[in-house]
N, C-alpha and C positions, 0 to 999 in steps of 0.2 A: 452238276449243270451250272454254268456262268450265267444263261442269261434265260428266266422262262421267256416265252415269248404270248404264253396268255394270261401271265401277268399285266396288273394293271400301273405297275412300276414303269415308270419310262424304261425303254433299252440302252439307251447309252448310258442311264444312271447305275442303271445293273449291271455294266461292263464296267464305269468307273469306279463303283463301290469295291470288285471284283480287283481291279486293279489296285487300288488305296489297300486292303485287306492282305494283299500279295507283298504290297513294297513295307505294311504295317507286320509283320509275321517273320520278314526278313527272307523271304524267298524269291524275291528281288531287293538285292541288297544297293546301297549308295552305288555308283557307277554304273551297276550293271547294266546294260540295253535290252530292255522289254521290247516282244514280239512287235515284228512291224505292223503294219495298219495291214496289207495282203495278210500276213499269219494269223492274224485276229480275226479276221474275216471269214479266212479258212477255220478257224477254231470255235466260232461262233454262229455264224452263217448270218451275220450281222450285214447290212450295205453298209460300205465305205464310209460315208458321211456321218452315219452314227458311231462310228468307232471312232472316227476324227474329233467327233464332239467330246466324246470321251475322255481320249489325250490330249485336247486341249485345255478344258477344265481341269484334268487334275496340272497341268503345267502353268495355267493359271494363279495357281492353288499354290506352285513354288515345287508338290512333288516331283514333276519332271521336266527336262531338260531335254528342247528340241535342238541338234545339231544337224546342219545340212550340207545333207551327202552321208554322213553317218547315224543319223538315226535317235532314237529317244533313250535318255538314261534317266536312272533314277537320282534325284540332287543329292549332294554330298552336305547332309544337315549340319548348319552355323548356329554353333548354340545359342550365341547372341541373339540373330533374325529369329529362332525358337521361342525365347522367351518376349518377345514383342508379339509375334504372329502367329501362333498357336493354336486353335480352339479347339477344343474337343468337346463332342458329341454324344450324349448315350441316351438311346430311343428304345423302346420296347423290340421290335420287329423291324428292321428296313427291308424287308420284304415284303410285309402284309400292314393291313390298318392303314393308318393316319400317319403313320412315321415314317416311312417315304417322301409325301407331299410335306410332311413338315422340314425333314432333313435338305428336301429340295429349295423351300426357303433358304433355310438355312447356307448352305451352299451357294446359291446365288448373291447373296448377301455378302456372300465371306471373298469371294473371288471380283466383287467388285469394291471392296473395302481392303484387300491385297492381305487379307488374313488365310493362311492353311486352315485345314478343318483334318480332323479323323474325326471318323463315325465310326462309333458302335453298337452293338446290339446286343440290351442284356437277357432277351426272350420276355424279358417282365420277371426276372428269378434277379434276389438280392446276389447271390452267390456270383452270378455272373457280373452283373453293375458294380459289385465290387472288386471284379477279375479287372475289367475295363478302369476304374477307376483308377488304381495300383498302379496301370500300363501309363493311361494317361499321366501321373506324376512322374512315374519313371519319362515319359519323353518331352519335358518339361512345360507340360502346355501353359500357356498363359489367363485361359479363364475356359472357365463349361457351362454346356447347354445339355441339363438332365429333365430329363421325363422319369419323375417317380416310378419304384418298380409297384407291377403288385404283391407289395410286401408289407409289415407293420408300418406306423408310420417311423418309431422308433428306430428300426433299420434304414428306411431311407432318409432319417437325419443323419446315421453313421457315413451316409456316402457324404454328404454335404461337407460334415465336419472333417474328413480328410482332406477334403480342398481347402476349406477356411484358418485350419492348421496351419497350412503351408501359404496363405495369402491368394490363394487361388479364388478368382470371386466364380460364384455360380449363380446360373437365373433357370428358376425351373420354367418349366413349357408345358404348357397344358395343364397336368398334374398339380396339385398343390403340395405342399405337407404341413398340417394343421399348426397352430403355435409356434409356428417358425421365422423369424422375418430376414426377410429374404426379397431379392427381385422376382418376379412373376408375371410370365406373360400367358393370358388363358382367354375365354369365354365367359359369357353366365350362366352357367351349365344349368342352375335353379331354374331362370328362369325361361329359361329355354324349353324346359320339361315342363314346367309351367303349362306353356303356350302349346306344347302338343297336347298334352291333358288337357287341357280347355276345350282343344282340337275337338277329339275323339268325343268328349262330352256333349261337343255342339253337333255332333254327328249321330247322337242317341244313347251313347253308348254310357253303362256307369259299374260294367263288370267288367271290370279292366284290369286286367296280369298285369305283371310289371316285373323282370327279367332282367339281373342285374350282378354284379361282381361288388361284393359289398366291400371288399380291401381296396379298392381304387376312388378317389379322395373324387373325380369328378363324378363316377356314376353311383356315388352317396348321395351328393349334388343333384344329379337327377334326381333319383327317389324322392329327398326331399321337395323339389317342385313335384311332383306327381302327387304322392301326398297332401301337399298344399295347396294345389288343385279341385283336389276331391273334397278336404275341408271344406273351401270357398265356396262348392258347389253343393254343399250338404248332403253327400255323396260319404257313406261309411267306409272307413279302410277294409280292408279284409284280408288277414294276414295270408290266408289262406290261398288267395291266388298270387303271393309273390312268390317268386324264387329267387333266393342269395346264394351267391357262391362266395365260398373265403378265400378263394385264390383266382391266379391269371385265366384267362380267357382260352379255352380250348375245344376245337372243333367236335372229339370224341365224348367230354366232357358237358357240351351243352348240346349234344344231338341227345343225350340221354333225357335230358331237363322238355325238351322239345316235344319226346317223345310223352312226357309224364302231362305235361300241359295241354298237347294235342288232345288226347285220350280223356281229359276232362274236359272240352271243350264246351258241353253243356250247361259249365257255371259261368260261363265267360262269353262276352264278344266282343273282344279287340284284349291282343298283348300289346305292349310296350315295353320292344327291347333296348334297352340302355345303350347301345351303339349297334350299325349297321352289320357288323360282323355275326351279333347273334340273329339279329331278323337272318340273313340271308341264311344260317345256319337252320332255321324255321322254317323257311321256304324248303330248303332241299328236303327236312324230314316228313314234311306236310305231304312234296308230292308223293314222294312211296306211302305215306298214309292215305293218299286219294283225299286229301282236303284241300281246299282252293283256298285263296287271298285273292278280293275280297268277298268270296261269294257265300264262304264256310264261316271265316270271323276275322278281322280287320286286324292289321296290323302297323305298328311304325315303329321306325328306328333315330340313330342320331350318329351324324358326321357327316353322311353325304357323300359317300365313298363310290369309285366309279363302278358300275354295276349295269351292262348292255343289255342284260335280259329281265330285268326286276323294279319293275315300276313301284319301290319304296316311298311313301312319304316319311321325310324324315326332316331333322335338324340339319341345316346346311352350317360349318364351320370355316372359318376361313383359316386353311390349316395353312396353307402356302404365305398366309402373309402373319400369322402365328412365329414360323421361323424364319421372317425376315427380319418382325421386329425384336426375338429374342437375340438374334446375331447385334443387331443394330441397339440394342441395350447390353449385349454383352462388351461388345465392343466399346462402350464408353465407359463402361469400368475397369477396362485395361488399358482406357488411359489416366487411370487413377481417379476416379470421379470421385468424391467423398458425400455425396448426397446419400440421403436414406433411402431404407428399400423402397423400389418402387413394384406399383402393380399396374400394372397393360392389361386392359379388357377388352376383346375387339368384339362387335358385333355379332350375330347368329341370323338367320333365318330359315322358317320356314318354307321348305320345299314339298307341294301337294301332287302328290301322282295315285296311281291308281291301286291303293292296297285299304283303303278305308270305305267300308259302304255307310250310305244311311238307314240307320233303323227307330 
């Protein structure tokens, strides 16, 4: 499938990715002529105008090449224009999460600063971000934008140090990787968690889960503001209603956790999942369990992810201007910037909808 269409991915990003991924794999090679705007249309069932968006972005971008009367090809890469304009991308999912909206920064950023971009996607497996990393040298990128995998922190230094070997500068994006200095463009995930703990505290609540992917550098981050929360508040931890997991984030994987936290619900009134992927993963096991939000036990999550049917309070992020400004700091380190690393923290808020009661 090119393009879901109840995704919450733009369409024309999910045809352009679709196309970038085609002329990146060599299955549309240098010159060739990709499907006209009619064949795409037929092939997708896309309107015109969003497939036009498409092909003009990525020709924007430098990938292709409008000729009129004959059609769109792919450009005949100058290694030269490569090593100035280049950037590569590796995000967890361009499909789901936050990596979409960040990549779309990113992109927007790149096409108005006359930089190419490939995007990749490593699922959150080192194996792959290393697949992609390898690719990106071999096509000589000029600097990258990484989103740590969920993996040691140790392996996702090995990705950094392939780039920095080769002069290749990198600014992580969202993610961190502890003891490493490096550019960084994030949030304050602390205390962001903070402030919804506080939340739910000022809400009555002081038996509070907390639901999280303990390998991932920012939803440690959380923990720690929740934690810190419940100190402040004189509020005992209790190990007993967290759930960690040692690896990436998976649907199959945390309906199970869902189910085991559901089923204790009598120690608890309100979870706190570490990003909105797993609340809504909550929601869905909840209703075949016949329990409601908020009427059963409260809940919130963190990103602020588009969600039409799921009145989440959560942490809102501003992911979209995440990768504009990691494009906009990467970018001035391939014009040779010599300053030290820097860190970019942008703002958060909270967003209050209806999944928290008062008790």
């Amino acid at each position: 499938m090119i393009v879901d269409k109840n995704s919450p991915v733009p369409q024309y990003f999910q045809l352009q990715t679709w196309l970038a991924e085609q002329i990146q794999e060599g299955i549309f090679k240098p010159q060739d002529r990709i499907p006209t705007e009619e064949e795409l249309v037929q092939l997708t069932g896309l309107a015109r105008a969003t497939v036009r968006q498409a092909i003009q972005n990525l020709a924007n971008m430098g990938h292709l090449t409008r000729k009129k009367g004959l059609g769109t090809f792919v450009t005949i890469p100058q290694v030269s224009q490569q090593k100035q304009t280049i950037v590569g991308i590796i995000v967890p999912d361009i499909r789901a999460g936050y990596a979409p909206e960040l990549a779309r920064g990113v992109e927007d950023k790149a096409a108005k600063s006359k930089h190419s971009l490939m995007v990749c996607s490593s699922d959150d497996l080192f194996i792959k971000a290393e697949f992609h990393a390898n690719r990106l040298i071999e096509n000589s990128i000029s600097g990258v934008i990484y989103v740590p995998t969920a993996s040691p922190d140790a392996k996702n230094k090995m990705i950094v140090q392939k780039f920095k070997e080769r002069n290749i500068p990198v600014v992580l994006a969202d993610r961190s990787i502890p003891n490493l200095e490096i550019d960084h463009v994030t949030t304050d995930n602390l205390d962001g968690a903070y402030k919804l703990t506080t939340y739910l505290i000022g809400k009555g609540h002081s038996k509070i889960a907390f639901v999280f992917s303990n390998i991932v550098t920012t939803e440690r981050l959380r923990f720690d503001g929740y934690r810190k929360a419940l100190t402040d508040h004189g509020i005992q931890f209790d190990p007993s209603i967290v759930v960690s997991h040692p690896g990436p984030f998976s649907d199959e994987q945390f309906s199970k956790y869902a189910q085991t936290v559901l089923k204790q619900r009598k120690k608890i009134s309100a979870i706190f999942a570490a990003h909105d992927r797993i609340a809504y993963t909550f929601y869905s096991v909840a209703k075949s369990m016949g329990v409601s939000f908020p009427e059963d036990l409260s809940i919130v999550g963190y990103d602020d992810l588009p969600s039409p049917n799921i009145p989440l309070t959560t942490m809102h992020q501003p992911i979209y201007e995440m990768g504009e400004e990691s494009m906009k700091l990467i970018s001035t380190r391939i014009r040779a910037s010599k300053d030290g690393p820097k860190s970019v923290v942008l703002a958060s808020y909270m967003v209050e909808r209806d999944s928290v009661a008062q008790i």
